[in-house]
N, C-alpha and C positions, 0 to 999 in steps of 0.2 A: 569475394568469397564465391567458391565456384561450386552451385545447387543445384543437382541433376534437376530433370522436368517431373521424374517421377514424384520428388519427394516434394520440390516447388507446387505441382498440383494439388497435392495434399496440405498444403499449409492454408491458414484461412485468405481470403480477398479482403482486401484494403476497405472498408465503406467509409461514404461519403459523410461529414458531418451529418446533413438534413437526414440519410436515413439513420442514422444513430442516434440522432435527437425525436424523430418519431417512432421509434424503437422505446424507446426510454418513457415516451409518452406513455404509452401504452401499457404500464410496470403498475401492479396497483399492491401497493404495500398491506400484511394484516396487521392488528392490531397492536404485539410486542414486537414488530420486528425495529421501530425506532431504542428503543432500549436492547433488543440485539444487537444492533450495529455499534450503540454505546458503549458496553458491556466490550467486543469484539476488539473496540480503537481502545480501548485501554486496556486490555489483556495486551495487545501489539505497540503499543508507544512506550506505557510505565515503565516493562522493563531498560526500553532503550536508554529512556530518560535517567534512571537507578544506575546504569553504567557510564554515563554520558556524566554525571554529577560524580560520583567513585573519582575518575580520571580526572573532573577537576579539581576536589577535593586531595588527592593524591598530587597533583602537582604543586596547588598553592605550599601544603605541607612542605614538599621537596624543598622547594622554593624559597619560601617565606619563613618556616617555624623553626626551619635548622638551624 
């Protein structure tokens, strides 16, 4: 895929794991942000999960109860 320079400049640089991991080091979490992030992955998975079960639920049906 062909990226001008202008727009390629503008996109972030690559880094390297070590500074990404001292990057990360450096993050210092408050108080509720562990139950934010809990809170967060189940707002974003449950639903997935409720339609991922629907569709197997709906097939075994198909399948099986007819």
């Amino acid at each position: 895929m062909f990226i001008p320079k202008r727009i390629r400049d503008m996109l972030p640089k690559n880094k390297s794991k070590d500074e990404l991991d001292e990057h990360y080091k450096n993050v210092k979490l408050e108080k509720g942000d562990f139950w934010a992030m809990v809170i967060a992955a189940f707002i974003t998975f449950i639903p997935v999960l409720i339609i991922v079960m629907v569709i197997v639920y709906g097939l075994m049906w198909i399948l099986l109860l007819r």
